[in-house]
C-alpha positions in Angstrom: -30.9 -158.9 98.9 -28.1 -156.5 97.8 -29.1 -153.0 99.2 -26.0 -151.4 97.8 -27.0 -151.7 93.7 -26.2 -148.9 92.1 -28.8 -146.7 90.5 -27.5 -145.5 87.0 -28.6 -142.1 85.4 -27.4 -141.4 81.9 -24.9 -143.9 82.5 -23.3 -142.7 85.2 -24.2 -143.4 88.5 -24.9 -140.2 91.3 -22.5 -140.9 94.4 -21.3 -139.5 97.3 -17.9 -139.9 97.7 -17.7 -143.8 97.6 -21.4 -145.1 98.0 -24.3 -143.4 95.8 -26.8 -141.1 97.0 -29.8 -142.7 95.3 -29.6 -146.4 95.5 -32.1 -149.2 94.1 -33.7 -151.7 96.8 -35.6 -154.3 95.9 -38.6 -154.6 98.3 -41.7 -157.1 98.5 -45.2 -156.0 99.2 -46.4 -157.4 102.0 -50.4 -157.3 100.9 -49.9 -158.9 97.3 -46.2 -160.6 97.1 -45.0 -158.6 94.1 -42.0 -157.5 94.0 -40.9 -153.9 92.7 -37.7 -151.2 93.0 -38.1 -148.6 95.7 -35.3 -145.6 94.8 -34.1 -144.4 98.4 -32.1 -141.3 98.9 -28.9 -142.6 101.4 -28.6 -138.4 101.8 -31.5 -137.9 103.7 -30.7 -140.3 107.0 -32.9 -142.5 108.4 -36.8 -142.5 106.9 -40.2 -143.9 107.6 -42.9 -142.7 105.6 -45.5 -144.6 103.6 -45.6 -145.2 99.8 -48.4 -147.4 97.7 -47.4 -150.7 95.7 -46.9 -150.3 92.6 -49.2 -153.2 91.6 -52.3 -153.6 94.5 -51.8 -149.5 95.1 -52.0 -150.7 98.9 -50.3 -148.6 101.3 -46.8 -149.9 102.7 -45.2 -148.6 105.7 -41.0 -148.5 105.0 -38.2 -147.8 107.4 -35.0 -147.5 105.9 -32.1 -147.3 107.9 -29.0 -145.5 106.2 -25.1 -145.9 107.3 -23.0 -143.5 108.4 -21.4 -143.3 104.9 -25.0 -142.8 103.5 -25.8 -147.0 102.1 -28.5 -148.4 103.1 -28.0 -150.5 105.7 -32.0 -152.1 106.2 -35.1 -151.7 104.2 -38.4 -152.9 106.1 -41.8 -152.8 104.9 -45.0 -153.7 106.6 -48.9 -153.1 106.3 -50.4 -150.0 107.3 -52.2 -152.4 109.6 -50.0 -154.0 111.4 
């Protein structure tokens, strides 16, 4: 998977310096399989928080994992259960 993509708004795409701030992972639910985009800000550092699938609407524990030039270096998701 290819955690650098570039995000494009009105063409252009938002960076910092080299890398941009809002980048496009692709992430895969772990309840129902489906894959969707998940738009992570590389300003804000490290982050764990919860977001539902876009498609079961179960909730998905992520923790994101940002380089020191702001990419994203990992993207993990698991069940709120787990």
């Amino acid at each position: 998977m290819d955690f650098r993509q570039q995000k494009r708004y009105g063409g252009r795409p938002i960076l910092s310096g080299a890398v941009p701030l809002q980048q496009e992972c692709w992430v895969t639910c772990p309840y129902c399989g489906e894959t969707f985009a998940l738009v992570v800000d590389g300003s804000a550092g490290d982050q764990r928080y919860y977001e539902d699938c876009e498609v079961c609407c179960r909730p998905i524990l992520f923790h994101i994992v940002i380089g020191g030039d702001g990419s994203v270096e990992s993207v993990t998701s698991r069940r709120e259960d787990d």
